[in-house]
C-alpha positions as CSV (number, residue, x, y, z in Angstrom):
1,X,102.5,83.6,118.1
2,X,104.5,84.5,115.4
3,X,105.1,88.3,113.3
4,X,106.4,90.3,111.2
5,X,108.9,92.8,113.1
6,X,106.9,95.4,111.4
7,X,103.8,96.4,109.9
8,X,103.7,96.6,106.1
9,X,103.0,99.5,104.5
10,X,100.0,100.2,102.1
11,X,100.4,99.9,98.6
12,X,100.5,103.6,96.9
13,X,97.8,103.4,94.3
14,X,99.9,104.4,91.0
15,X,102.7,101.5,92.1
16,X,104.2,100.4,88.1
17,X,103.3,97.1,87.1
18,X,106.6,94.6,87.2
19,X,108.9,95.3,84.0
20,X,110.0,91.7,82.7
21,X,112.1,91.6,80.2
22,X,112.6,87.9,78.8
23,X,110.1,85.3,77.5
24,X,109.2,82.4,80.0
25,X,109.6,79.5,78.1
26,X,112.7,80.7,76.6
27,X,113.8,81.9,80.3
28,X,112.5,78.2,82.3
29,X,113.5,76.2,78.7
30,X,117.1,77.4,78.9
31,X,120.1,75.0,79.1
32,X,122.0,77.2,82.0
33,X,118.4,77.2,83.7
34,X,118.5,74.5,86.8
35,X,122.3,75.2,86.9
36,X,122.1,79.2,87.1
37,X,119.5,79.0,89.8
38,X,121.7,76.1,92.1
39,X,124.1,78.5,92.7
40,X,126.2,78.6,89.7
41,X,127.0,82.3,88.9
42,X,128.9,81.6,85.4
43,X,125.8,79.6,84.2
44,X,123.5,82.3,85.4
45,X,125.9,85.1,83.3
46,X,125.3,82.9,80.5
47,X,121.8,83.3,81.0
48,X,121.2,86.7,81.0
49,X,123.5,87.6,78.1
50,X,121.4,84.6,76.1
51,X,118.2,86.3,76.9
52,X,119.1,89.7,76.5
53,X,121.3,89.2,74.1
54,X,123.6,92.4,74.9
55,X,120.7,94.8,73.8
56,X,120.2,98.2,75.8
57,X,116.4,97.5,76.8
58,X,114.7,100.7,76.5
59,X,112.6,100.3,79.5
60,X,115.8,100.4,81.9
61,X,116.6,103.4,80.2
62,X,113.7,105.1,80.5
63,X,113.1,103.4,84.3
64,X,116.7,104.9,84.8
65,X,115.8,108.3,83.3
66,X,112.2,108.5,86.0
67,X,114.5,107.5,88.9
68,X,117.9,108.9,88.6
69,X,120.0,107.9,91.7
70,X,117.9,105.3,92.5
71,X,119.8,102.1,94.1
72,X,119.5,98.6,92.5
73,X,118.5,95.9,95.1
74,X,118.3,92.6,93.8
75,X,117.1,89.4,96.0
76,X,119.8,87.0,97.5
77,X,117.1,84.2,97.3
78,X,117.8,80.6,98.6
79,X,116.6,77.6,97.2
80,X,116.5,73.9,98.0
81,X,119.2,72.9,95.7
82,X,121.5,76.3,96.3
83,X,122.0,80.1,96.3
84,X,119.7,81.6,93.1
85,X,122.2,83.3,91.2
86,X,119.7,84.7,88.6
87,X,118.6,87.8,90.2
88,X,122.4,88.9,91.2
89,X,123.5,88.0,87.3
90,X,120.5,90.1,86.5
91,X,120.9,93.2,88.4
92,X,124.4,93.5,87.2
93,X,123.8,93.3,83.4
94,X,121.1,96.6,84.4
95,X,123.6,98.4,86.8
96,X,125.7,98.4,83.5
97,X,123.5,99.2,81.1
98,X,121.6,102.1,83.2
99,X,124.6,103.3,85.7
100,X,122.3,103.3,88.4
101,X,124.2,101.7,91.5
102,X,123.9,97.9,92.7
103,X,123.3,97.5,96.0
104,X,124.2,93.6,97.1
105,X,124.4,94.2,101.0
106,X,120.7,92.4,101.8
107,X,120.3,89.0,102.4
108,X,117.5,86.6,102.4
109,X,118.3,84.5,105.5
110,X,115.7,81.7,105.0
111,X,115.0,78.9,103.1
112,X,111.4,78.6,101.9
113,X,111.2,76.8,99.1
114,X,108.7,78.8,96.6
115,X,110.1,77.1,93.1
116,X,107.6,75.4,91.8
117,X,105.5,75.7,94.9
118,X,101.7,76.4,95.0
119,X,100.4,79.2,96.1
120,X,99.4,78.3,99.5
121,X,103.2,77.5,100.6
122,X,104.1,80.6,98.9
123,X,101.6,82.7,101.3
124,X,102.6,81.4,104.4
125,X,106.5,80.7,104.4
126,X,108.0,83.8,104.5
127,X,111.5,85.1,103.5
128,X,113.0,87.1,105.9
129,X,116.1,89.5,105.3
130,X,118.9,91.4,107.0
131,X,121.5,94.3,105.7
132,X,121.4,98.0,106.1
133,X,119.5,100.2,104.2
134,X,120.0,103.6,102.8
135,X,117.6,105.6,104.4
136,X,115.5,108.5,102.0
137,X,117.2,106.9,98.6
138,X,114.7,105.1,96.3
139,X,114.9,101.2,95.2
140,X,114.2,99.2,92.3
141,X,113.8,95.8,93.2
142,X,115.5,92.9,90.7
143,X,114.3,89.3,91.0
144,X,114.4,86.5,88.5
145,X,110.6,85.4,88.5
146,X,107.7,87.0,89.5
147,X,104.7,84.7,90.5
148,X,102.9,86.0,93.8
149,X,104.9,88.5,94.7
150,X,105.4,87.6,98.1
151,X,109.4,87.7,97.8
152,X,109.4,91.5,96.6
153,X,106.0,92.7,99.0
154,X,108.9,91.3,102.1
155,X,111.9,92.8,100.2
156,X,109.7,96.5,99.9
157,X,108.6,96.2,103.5
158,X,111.8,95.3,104.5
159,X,113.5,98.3,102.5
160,X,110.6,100.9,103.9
161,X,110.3,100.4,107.2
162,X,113.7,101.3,107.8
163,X,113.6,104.4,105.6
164,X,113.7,103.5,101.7
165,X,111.3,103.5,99.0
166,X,110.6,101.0,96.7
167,X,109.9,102.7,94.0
168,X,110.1,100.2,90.9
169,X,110.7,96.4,90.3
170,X,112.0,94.4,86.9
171,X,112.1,90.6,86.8
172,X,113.2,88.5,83.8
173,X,109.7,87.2,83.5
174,X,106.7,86.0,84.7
175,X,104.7,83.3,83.9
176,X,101.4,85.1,83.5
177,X,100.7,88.8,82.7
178,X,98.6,89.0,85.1
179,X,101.4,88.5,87.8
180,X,102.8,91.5,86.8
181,X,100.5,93.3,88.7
182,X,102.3,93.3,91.9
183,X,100.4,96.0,93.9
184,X,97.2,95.1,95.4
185,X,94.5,96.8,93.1
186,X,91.2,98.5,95.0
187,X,89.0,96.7,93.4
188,X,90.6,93.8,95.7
189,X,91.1,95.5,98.7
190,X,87.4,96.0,99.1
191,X,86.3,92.3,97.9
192,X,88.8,91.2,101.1
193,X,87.5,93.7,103.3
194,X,83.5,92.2,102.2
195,X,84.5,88.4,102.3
196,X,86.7,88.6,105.5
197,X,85.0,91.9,107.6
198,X,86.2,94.7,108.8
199,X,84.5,95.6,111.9
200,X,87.1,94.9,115.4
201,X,86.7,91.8,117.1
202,X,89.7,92.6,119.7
203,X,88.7,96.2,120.7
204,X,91.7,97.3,119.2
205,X,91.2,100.1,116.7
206,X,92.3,99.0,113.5
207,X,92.8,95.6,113.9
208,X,89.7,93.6,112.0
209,X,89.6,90.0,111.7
210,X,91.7,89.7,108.7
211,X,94.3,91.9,110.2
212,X,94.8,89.4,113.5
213,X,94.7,86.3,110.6
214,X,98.0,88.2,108.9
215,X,99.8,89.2,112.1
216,X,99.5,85.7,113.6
217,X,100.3,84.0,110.3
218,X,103.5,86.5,110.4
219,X,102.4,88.5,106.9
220,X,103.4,91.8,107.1
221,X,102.4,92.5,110.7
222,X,98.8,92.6,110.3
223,X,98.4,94.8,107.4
224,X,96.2,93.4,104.3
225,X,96.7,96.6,102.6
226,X,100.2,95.6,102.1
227,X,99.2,91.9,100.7
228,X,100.2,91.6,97.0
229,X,97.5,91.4,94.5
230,X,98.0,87.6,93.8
231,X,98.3,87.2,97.4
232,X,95.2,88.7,98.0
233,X,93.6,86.7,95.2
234,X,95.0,83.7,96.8
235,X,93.5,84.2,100.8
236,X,90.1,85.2,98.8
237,X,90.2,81.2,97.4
238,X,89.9,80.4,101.0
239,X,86.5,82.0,101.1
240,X,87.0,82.3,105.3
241,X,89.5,82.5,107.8
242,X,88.7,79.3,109.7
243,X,89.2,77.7,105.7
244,X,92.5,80.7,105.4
245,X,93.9,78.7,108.9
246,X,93.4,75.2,107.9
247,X,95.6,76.1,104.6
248,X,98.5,77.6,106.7
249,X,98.5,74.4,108.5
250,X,99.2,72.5,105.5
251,X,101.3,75.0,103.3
252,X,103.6,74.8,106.5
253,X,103.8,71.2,106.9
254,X,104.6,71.0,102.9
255,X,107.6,73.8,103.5
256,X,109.1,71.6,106.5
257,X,108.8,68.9,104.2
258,X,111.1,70.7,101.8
259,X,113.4,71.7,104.2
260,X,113.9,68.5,105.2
């Protein structure tokens, strides 16, 4: 049985929406696009300076100004066809428009193959990183894309249970407003506590049904408070946990696939 090394850590209820920053046809339509995120850092540059167009963005500023001394952390993601350089090109253009620091010291040390994924592969193949964390500094997590969230809900669990705080995250874009909404809302926690229960079936305090689904499917050690709000929405689809473990199954034979 497989698990998260740790268990995740509850969302705090006035967690920011995402801050993108760049359209998402113009950012998936770009010519540099498919290069920039196989690896090639020069294409990514290009990018980013396109689709920001050397402007300071007053949202860094003001993120800046609400977290001074915060680090910058964004993801080393892996993909099929190479290293995404997006996020990296990205937190550098905001280290040097804000002068908050860049932190490029954690890893993502798995391939699992969420572009252009569905959701289901999303929820079950986890990324899994390694590098040292500052402990008692705040983070602000940089990523290219924001779909489910599942990449920065690891990265923030990663980062706080050895000592940070995530305190903020930017992407370039997303491809639904909606997604922006990262932090699972209370309206959703209680609609996954009815559909799924929340009574013990183990004798363990704490540990309901939904909680032993998570911690064997290796999602945040159990928690569902720290479940992403599109993450959530996607396990509610499922509408049971016998349905929930069929669709692990099959999300994992689709990312061996891709590994392949």
């Amino acid at each position: 049985m497989e698990s998260n090394e740790t268990t995740g850590r509850a969302w705090p209820k006035d967690f920011p929406k995402v801050t993108t920053l760049a359209n998402y046809k113009a950012f998936k339509g770009h010519p540099d696009y498919e290069a920039a995120k196989g690896g090639d850092i020069n294409a990514a540059g290009r990018l980013i300076q396109c689709l920001m167009r050397g402007k300071i963005n007053d949202r860094l500023i003001a993120m800046a100004k609400k977290h001074p001394g915060a680090i910058l952390l964004g993801i080393h993601a892996i993909e099929a066809t190479g290293k995404n350089e997006i996020p990296q090109a990205l937190v550098k253009y905001i280290g040097a428009k804000t002068g908050l620091n860049v932190d490029n010291n954690i890893v993502q040390t798995n391939v699992v193959g969420h572009t252009s994924a569905g959701q289901n592969v999303r929820l079950y193949n986890r990324p899994k990183f390694e590098g040292d964390i500052q402990r008692g500094r705040k983070y602000i997590l940089v990523d290219d894309m924001v779909t489910m969230g599942g990449t920065l809900g690891e990265m923030r669990n990663y980062i706080e249970s050895r000592g940070g705080t995530v305190v903020d995250m930017i992407t370039l874009s997303t491809r639904s407003e909606q997604n922006a909404t990262v932090a699972l809302t209370e309206v959703t926690r209680i609609e996954l506590e009815s559909v799924f229960g929340v009574e013990s079936t183990s004798g363990v305090p704490d540990m309901t049904p939904l909680s032993d689904f998570l911690k064997e499917s290796g999602i945040y050690g159990g928690n569902y408070e720290a479940l992403t709000e599109s993450e959530a929405r996607a396990l509610l689809h499922a509408k049971g946990l016998d349905e929930a473990r069929n669709r692990r199954i099959k999300a994992r034979q689709a990312g061996s696939e891709q590994d392949t």
